[in-house]
C-alpha positions in Angstrom: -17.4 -32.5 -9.6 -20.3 -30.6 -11.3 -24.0 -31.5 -10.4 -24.8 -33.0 -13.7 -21.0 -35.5 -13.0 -22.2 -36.0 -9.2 -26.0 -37.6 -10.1 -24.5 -39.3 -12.8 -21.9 -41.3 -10.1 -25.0 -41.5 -8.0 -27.0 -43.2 -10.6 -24.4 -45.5 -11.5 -23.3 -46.7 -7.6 -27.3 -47.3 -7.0 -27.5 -49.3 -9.8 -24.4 -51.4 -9.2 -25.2 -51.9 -5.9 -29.2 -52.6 -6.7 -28.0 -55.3 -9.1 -25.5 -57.0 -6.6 -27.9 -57.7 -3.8 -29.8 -61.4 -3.4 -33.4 -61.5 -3.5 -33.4 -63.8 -1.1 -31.2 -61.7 1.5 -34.6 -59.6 1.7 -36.5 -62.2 2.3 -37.7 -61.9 -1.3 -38.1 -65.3 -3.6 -35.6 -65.2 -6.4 -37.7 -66.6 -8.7 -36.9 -67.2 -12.9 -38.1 -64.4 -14.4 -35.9 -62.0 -13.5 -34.5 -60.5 -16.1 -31.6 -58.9 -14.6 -29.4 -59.9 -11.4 -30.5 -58.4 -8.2 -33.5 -56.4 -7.1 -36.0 -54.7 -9.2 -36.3 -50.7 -8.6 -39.6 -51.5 -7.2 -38.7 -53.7 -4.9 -35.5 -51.1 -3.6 -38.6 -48.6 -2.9 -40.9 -50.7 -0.7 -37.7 -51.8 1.1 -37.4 -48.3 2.2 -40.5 -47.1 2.1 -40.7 -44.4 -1.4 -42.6 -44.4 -3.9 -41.2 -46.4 -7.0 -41.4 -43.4 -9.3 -39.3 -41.2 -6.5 -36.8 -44.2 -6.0 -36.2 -44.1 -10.4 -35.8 -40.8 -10.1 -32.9 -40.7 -7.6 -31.3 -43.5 -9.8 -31.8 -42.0 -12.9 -29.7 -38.9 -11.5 -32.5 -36.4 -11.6 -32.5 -33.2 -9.6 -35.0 -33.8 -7.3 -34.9 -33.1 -3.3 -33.7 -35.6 -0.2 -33.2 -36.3 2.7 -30.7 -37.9 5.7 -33.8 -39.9 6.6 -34.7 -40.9 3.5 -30.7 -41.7 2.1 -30.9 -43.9 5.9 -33.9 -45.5 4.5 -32.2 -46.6 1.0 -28.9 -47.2 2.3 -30.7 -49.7 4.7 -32.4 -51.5 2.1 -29.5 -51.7 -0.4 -27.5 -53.2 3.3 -25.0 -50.3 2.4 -22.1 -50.4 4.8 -20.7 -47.3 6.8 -18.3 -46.5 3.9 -21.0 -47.0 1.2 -23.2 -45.0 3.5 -20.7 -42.3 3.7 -20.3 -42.0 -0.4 -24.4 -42.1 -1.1 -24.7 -39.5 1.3 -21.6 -37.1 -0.1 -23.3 -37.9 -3.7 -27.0 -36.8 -2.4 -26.3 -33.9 -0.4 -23.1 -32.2 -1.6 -22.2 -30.8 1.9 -18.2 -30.8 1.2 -17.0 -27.5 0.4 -14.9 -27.3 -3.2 -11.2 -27.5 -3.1 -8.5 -26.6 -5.0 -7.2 -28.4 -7.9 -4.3 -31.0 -7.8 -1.0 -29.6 -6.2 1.4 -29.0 -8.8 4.3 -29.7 -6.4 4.8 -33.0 -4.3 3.5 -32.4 -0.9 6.3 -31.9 1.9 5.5 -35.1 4.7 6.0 -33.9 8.4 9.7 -34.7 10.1 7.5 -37.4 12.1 6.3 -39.0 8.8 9.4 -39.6 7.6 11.0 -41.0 11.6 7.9 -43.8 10.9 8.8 -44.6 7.4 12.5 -45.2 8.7 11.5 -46.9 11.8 9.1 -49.2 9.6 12.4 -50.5 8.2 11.4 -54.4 6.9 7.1 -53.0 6.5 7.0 -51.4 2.7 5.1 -48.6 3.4 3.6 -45.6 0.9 2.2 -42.3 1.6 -0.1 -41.1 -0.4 -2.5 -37.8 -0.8 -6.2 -37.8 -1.8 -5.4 -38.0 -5.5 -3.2 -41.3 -4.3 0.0 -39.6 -5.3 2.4 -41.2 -4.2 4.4 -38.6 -1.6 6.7 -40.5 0.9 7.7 -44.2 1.1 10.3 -46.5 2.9 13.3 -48.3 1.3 11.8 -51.6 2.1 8.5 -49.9 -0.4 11.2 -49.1 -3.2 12.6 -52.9 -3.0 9.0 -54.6 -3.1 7.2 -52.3 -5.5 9.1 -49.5 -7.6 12.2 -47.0 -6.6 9.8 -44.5 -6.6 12.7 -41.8 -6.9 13.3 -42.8 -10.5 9.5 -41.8 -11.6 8.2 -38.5 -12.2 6.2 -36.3 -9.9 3.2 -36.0 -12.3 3.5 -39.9 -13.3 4.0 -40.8 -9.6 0.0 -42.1 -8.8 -0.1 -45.4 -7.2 -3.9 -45.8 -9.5 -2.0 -44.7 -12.6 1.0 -47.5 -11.7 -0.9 -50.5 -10.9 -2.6 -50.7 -14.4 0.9 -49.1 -17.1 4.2 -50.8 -15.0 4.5 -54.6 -15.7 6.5 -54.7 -12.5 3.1 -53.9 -10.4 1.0 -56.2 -12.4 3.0 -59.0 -12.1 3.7 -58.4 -8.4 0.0 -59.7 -7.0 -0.5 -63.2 -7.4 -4.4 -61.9 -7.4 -4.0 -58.4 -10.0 -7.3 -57.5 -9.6 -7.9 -58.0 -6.1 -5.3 -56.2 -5.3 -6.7 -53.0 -7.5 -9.7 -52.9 -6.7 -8.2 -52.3 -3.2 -7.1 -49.0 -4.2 -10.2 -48.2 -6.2 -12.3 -48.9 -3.3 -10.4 -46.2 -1.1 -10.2 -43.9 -4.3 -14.0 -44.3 -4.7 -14.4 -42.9 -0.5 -12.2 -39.9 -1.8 -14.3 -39.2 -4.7 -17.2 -39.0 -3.4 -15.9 -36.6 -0.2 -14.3 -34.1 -2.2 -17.1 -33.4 -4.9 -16.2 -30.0 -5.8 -12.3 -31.2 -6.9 -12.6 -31.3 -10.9 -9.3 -33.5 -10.8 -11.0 -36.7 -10.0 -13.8 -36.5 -13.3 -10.6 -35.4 -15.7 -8.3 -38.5 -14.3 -10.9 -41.1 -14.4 -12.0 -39.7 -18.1 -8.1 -40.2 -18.9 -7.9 -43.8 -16.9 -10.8 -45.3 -18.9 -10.1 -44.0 -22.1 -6.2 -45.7 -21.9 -7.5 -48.5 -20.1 -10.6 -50.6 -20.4 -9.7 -52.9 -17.6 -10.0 -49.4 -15.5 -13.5 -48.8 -16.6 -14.9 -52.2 -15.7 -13.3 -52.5 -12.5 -14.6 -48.6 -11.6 -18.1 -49.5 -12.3 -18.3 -52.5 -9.7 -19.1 -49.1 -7.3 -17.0 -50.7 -4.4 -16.5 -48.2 -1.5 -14.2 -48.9 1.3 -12.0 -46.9 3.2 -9.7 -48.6 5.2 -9.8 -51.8 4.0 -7.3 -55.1 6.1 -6.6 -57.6 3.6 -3.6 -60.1 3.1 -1.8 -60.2 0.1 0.2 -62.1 -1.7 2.9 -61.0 -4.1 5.6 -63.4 -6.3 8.5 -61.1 -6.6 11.0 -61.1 -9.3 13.9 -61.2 -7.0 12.1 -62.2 -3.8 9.8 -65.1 -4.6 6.4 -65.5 -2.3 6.0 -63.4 0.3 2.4 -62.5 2.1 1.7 -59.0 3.7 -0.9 -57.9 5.9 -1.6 -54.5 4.3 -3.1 -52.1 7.0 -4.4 -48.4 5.5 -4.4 -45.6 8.3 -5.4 -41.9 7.6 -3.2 -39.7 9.0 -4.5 -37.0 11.6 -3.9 -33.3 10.0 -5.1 -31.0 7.4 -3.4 -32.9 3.8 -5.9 -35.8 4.2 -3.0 -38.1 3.8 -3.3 -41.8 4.0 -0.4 -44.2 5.6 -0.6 -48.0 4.0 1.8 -50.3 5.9 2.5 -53.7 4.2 3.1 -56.3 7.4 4.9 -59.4 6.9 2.8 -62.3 7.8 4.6 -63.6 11.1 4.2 -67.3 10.3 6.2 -66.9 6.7 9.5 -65.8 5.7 8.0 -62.7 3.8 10.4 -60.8 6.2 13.8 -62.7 6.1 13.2 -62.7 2.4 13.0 -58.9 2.8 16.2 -58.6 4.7 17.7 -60.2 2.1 16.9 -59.0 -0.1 17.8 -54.8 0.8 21.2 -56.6 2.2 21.8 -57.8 -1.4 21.1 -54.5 -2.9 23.5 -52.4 -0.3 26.5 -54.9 -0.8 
């Protein structure tokens, strides 16, 4: 990410998260002649103590010198949480040192990687690098989701997936809820690794073959390990809920583990069973 592409994400996440904030939450009256929804640039800049003409600059994306105590200062007033926090701060500063581009060859998981993804035998679980390829999962994953095995190496993105494979988008009773999931983890990873020129090319590609892409990117939600339940209405399987559970894994790939737990007070699992017994008969 160049710096002209890294104030221009800045600009847009302070503005999405300036208009998504209650006047009220501030203790400020919210009033009926408000133009737009949430708070007024002005009002961002006495919150944290700037001037209002330094506060539209760092929106605006302009080159213009910060610092920690000042980003504390905004994040505070814009009640950024630690993830958010952690993405205005990679945007501001640049700290992270560049990186490579995308691998060209699927990345090899660790011998103990691949003893959890057996051992995780009725949890669908997926591996999956910074970019979100898609580099180890479980048999249980293959029955819920995709057989993963049948899909290219350069096609295999769990991003890409969600929004071109009918499977996937009729899978989660809530579609968008469950993608904007992913986008909010994919949003933590683009904002850490700022000098990877991958990210700016695939999200170019994303919007331009999907609009739905673009408008769910711009909601600017940052979250790295979010715990949500879901619930999917499978084509074989019927209901089940999953509690889906996002770990990084400890070691130099940056890889992320996301187990999918059957909730304990439905049959999510014994459907499971039956349905990977059906499939091996």
């Amino acid at each position: 990410m160049n710096k002209e592409t890294r104030y221009e994400a800045l600009s847009a996440f302070l503005k999405a998260k300036r208009a998504s904030m209650n006047p009220q939450s501030v203790g400020l009256p919210s009033g009926t002649r408000r133009r737009t929804p949430g708070l007024r640039r002005e009002e961002v800049a006495q919150l944290a103590g700037v001037s209002t003409t330094w506060y539209t600059w760092l929106e605006q994306g302009r080159d213009i010198k910060v610092s920690a105590s000042v980003l504390e200062a905004i994040a505070t007033a814009l009640q950024l949480n630690q993830d958010e926090r952690k993405y205005l701060f990679d945007l501001s500063l640049d700290v992270h040192p560049t990186v490579s581009q995308q691998e060209v060859e699927p990345v090899k998981i660790s011998p103990s990687l691949e003893k959890i993804l057996t051992e995780l035998k009725y949890c669908p679980t997926l591996i999956t690098d910074r970019h979100f390829q898609i580099v180890g999962w479980n048999r249980a994953a293959a029955h819920v989701f995709l057989d993963f095995e049948q899909i290219s190496w350069d096609q295999r993105n769990l991003i890409r997936l969600v929004f071109i494979r009918k499977e996937l988008r009729s899978l989660a009773v809530n579609w968008e809820h469950f993608v904007k999931g992913f986008l909010a983890i994919f949003r933590s990873y683009y904002g850490q690794y700022v000098g990877d020129a991958w990210y700016n090319q695939f999200l170019g590609e994303m919007s331009t073959l999907h609009p739905e892409f673009q408008t769910l990117w711009q909601e600017s939600q940052v979250n790295i390990a979010p715990e949500v339940q879901i619930e999917f209405r499978h084509a074989k399987a019927g209901k089940m809920l999953y509690n889906l559970t996002s770990l990084q894994v400890q070691g130099n790939m940056d890889l992320r583990c996301s187990v999918y737990t059957p909730v304990e007070e439905s049959s999510t699992e014994m459907k499971l069973k039956r349905l990977m017994k059906k499939t091996d008969d």
